[in-house]
C-alpha positions in Angstrom: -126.7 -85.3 74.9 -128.8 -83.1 73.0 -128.7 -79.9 75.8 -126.9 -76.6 74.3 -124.3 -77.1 76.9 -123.3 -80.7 74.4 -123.8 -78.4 71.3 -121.8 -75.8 72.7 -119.1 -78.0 73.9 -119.0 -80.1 70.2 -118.6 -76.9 68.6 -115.9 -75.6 71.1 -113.8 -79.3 70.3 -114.5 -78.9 66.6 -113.2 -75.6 66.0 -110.1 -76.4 68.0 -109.8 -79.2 66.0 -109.8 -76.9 62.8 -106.8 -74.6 64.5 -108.7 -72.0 65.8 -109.9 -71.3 69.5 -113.0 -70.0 71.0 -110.3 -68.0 73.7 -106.9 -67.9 72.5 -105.3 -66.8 69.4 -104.5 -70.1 66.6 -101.5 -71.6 67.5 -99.1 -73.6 65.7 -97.1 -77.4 65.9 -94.7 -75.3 68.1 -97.1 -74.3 70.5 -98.4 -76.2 74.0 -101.6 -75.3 75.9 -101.3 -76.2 79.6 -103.8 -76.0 82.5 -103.5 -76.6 86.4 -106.7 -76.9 87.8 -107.8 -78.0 91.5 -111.4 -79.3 90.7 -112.1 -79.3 94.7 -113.3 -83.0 95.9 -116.9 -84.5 95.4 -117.8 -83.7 99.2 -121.8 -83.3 99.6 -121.5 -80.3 102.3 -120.6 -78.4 99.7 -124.2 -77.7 98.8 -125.4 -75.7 95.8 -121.4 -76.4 94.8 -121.4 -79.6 95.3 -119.9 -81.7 92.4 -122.8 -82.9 90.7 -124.4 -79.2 90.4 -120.6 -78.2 88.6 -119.8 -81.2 86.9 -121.6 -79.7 83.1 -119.7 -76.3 83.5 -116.5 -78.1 85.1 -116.8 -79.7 81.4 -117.8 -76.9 79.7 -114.2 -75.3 80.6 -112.0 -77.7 79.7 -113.8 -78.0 76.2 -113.5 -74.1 75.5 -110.0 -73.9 76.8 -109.0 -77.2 74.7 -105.2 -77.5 76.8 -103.1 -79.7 75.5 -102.4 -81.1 78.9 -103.9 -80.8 82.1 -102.3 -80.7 85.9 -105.1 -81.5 88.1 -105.6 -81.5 91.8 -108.0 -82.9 94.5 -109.5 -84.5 91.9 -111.1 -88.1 92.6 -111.5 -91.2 90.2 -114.8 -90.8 89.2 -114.2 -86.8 88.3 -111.6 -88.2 86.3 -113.3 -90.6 84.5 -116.2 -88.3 84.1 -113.9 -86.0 82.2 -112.8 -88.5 79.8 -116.9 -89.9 79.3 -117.2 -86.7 77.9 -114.2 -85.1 76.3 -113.0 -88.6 75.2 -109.8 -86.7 72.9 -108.1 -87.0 76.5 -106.6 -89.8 78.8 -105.9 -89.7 82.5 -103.2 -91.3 84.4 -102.3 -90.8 88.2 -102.8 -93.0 91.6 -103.8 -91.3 94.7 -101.9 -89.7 97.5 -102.1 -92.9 99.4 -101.2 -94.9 96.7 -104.5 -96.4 95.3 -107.4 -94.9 93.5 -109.7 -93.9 96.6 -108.4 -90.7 97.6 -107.9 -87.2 96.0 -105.5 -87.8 92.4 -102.7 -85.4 91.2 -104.1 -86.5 87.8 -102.9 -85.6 84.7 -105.1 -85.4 81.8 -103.6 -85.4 78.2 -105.2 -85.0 74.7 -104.2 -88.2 72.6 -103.9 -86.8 69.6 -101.6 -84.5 69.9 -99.2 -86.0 72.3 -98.3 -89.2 73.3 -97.3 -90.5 76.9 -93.8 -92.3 77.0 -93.6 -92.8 81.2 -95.0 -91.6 83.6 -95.2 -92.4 87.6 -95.3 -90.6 91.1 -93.4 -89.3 94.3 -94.2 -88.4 97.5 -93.1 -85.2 99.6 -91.6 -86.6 102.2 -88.1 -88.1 103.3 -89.4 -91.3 102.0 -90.6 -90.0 98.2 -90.5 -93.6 97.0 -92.6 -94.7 99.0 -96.4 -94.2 98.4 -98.2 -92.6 101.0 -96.0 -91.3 103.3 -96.6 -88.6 105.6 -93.4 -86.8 107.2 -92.3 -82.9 108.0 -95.1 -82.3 110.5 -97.9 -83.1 107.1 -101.8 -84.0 108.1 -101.9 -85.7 104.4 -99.5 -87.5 102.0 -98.4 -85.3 99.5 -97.4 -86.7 95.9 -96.5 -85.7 92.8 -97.8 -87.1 89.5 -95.5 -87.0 86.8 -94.9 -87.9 82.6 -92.3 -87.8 79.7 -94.7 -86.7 76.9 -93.8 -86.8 73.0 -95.7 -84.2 70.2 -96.8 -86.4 68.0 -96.6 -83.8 65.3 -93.5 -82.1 66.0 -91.4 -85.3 67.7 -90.4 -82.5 70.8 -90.5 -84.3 74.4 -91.4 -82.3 77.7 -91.6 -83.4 81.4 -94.7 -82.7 83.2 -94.9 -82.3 87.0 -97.9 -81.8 88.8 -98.3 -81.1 92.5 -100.7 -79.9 95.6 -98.7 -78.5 98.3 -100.3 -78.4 102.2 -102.1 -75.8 102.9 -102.0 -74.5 106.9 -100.1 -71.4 107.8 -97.9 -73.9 110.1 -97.0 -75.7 107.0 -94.5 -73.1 105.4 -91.2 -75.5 106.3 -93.1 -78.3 104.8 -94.1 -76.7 101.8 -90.0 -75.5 101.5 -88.7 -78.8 101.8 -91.2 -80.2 99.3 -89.9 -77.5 96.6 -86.3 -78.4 97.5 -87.6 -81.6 96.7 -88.9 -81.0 93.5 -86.2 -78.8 92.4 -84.2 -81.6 93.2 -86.0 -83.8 91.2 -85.9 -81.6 87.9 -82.0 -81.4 88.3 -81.8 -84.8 87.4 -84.2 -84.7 84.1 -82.1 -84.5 81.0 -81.2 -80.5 80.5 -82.0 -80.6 77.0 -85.9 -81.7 77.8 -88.4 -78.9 78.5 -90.1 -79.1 82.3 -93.7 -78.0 82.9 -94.2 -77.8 86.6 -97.8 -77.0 87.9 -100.3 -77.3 90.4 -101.9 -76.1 93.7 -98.8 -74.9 96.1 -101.0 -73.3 98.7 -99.5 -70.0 99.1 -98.8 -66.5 97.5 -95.7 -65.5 95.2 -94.1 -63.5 97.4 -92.1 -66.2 99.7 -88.9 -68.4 99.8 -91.0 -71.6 97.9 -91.9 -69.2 94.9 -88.1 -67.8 95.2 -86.7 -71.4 94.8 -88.8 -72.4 92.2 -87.6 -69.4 90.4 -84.1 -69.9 90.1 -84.3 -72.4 87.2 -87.6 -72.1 85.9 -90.1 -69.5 84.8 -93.2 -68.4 86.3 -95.2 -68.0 83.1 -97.6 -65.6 84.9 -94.8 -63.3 85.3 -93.2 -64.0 81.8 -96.4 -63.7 79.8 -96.2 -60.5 77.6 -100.0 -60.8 77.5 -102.0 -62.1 80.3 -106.0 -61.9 81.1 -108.1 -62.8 84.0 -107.4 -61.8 87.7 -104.3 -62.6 89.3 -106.4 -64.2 92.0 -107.1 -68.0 91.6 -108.8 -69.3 95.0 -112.1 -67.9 95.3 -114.0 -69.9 97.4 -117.2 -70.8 95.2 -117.7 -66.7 95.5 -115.8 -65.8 91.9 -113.5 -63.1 93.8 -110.4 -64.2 94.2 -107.6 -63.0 96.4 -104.8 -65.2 96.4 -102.4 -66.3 93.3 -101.7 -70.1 95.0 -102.1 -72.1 91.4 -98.7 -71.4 89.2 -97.4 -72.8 86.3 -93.3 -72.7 85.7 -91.4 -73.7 82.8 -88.1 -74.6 82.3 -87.0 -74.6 78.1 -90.1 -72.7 77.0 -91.0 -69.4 75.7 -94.2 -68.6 77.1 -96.9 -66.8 74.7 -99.7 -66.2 76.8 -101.2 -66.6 80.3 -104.8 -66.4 81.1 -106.9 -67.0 84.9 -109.8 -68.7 83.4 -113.4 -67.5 85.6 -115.7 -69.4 83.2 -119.1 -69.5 85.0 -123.0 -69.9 84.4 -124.7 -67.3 87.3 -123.6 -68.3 90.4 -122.1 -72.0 89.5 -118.6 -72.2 89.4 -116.6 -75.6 88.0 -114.5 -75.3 91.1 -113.4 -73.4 93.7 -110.2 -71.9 92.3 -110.0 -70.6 88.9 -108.0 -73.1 86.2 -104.6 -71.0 84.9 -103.3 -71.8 81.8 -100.8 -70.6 79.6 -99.7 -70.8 75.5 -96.1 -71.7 75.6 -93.6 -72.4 72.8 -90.9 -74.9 72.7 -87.2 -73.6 73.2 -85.1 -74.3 70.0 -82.2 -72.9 71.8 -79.3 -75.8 71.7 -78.2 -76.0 75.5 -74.6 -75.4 76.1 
């Protein structure tokens, strides 16, 4: 590519590369930079948005941003393969809701230099979560989570990651309950000693039960930041004014540093339809008891 969005996006890589960032302040071995991000589907009545119209400033983001690791949603094989064509410091692992590769991924991107996977695999919200694709508690759609045990390859520190997209109908609030229980559940059972990153799409504001259950053991780093930029909005339609905070990232075993709503944009074109979120956080030291 030879455009000054390929120029912009080498040097954006390059000087992350060389410890600094184009957006957040350097950070060290310590540090992790994590990003949820529902891409929106490739559908073609979305227009002027649709995907191949956002596809150079969908990349464009993730370049300047840099995150260490990446919690997406809606996002379809060849999106995530497009990613990787160009920004090929990341891999991508993750099956579809229904169990395959032709629906919308919870995928999980990763940079592969700084960390390495060590598992990974999936579970769906349902009363069946072993089995893939299927559909219980009154859901139109499977719902799945995506999920790896990561290693720093610098600093030898191992973290969960758990990525998620919750339904989104006003009748779905019992199913969206009993799919956190579910995943609070889940973290229970991780080793208490190994930090959790939960994130994704959960399809409602932070002022109900499923936010209130989330945050019994883990940390809303929106909340926790002690310095935060961008709007607390994240879904804004294709219109860049948002109104709703329905994309979080909790932590369980980090400090967080930072938090920042990312509205990247060129004009009118947006890389999705939500904002990314992502957040600086540091790894907990603290010996658990």
């Amino acid at each position: 590519m030879t455009t000054l969005f390929a120029i912009l996006r080498r040097l954006a890589v390059t000087l992350c590369l060389l410890g600094a960032s184009p957006t957040f302040a350097q950070t060290g071995d310590t540090t992790l930079r994590v990003m949820t991000f529902n891409v929106r589907l490739p559908v073609p009545q979305d227009r002027d948005n649709a995907w191949e119209q956002r596809q150079a400033i969908f990349i464009q983001t993730i370049a300047e941003v840099h995150p260490d690791v990446i919690g997406t949603q809606e996002l379809y094989q060849r999106q995530g393969d497009y990613l990787v064509e160009q920004l090929p410091e990341y891999a991508w692992f993750g099956i579809d809701r229904r169990g395959g590769h032709d629906d919308e991924h919870m995928g999980v991107f990763y940079r592969r230099d700084r960390l390495a996977l060590l598992e990974s695999g999936s579970f769906w919200l349902s009363d069946t979560p072993e089995v893939a694709g299927s559909i219980t508690w009154g859901n139109l759609y499977p719902r799945n989570v995506t999920w790896g045990l990561f290693e720093d390859r610098a600093g030898g520190q191992r973290f969960y990651v758990l990525n998620t997209h919750f339904p989104y109908r006003t009748e779905d609030g019992a199913a969206r309950l009993k799919a956190a229980r579910l995943i609070v559940s889940r973290i229970a059972q991780l080793p208490a000693d190994i930090p959790v990153v939960l994130m994704g799409d959960f399809n409602v504001e932070p002022d109900g039960p499923v936010h209130a259950l989330f945050s019994e053991d883990l940390t809303d780093v929106r909340l926790a930041a002690p310095m935060t930029s961008g709007p607390d909005g994240t879904f804004h339609n294709f219109t860049g004014l948002a109104d709703r905070r329905i994309d979080w990232i909790f932590t369980r075993r980090f400090r967080t540093r930072s938090a920042r709503t990312v509205t990247t944009h060129s004009g009118d074109r947006y890389p999705s339809d939500h904002f990314p979120v992502t957040a600086d956080v540091m790894f907990d030291t603290v010996p658990v008891n």
